[in-house]
C-alpha positions as CSV (number, residue, x, y, z in Angstrom):
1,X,105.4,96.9,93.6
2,X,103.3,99.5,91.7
3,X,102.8,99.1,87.8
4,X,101.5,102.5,87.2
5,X,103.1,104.1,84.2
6,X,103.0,107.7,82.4
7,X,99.9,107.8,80.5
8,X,102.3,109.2,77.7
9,X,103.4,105.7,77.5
10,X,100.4,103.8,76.8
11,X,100.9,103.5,73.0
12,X,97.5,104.2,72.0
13,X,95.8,100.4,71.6
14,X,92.0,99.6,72.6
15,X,92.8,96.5,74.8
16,X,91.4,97.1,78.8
17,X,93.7,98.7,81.2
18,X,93.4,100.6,84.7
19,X,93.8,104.1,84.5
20,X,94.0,106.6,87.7
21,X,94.2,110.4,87.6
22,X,96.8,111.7,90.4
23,X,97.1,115.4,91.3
24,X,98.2,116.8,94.8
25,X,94.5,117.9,95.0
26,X,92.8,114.7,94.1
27,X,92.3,111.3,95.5
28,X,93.7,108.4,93.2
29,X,90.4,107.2,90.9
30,X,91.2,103.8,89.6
31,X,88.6,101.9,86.8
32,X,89.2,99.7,84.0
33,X,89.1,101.9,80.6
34,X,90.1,101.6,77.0
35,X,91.5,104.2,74.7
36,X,88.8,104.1,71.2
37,X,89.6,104.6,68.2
38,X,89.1,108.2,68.6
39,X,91.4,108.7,71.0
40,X,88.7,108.9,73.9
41,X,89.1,107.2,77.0
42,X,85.8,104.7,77.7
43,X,85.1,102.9,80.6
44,X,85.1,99.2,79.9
45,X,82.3,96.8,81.1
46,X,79.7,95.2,79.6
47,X,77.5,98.3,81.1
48,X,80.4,101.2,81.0
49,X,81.6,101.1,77.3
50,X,79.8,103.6,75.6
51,X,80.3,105.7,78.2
52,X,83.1,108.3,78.4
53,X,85.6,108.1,81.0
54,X,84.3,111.5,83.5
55,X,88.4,112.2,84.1
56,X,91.8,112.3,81.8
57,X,93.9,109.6,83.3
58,X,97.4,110.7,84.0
59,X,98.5,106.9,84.7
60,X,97.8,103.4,83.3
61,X,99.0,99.8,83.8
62,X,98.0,96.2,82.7
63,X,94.9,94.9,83.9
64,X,95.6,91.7,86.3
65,X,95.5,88.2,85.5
66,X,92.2,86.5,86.5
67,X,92.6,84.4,89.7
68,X,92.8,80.6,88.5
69,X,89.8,78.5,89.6
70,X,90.5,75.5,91.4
């Protein structure tokens, strides 16, 4: 079951989510990003946030929950 969603419905909050770009051109590009106070989509990571996300998202969902440790 896919969670993708409209990226017209994220809301606008600066918590992680995966966000893909799909066109009938392109390949589906999935990373984890955030949405900044500025509106601008940033790639999440301790290495990727202060970098900006190199494509406009057209979908989003929830990032997973961690698997539990045993």
């Amino acid at each position: 079951m896919s969670n993708w969603q409209p990226i017209e419905t994220h809301g606008g909050h600066c918590s992680p989510v995966l966000v893909c770009r799909e066109t009938p051109t392109e390949t589906i590009r999935a990373t984890s990003a955030f949405l900044d106070v500025t509106g601008v989509w940033r790639l999440f990571g301790s290495k990727g946030g202060n970098r900006r996300l190199r494509f406009e998202p057209t979908h989003w969902q929830p990032l997973p929950e961690p698997p539990e440790t045993v």
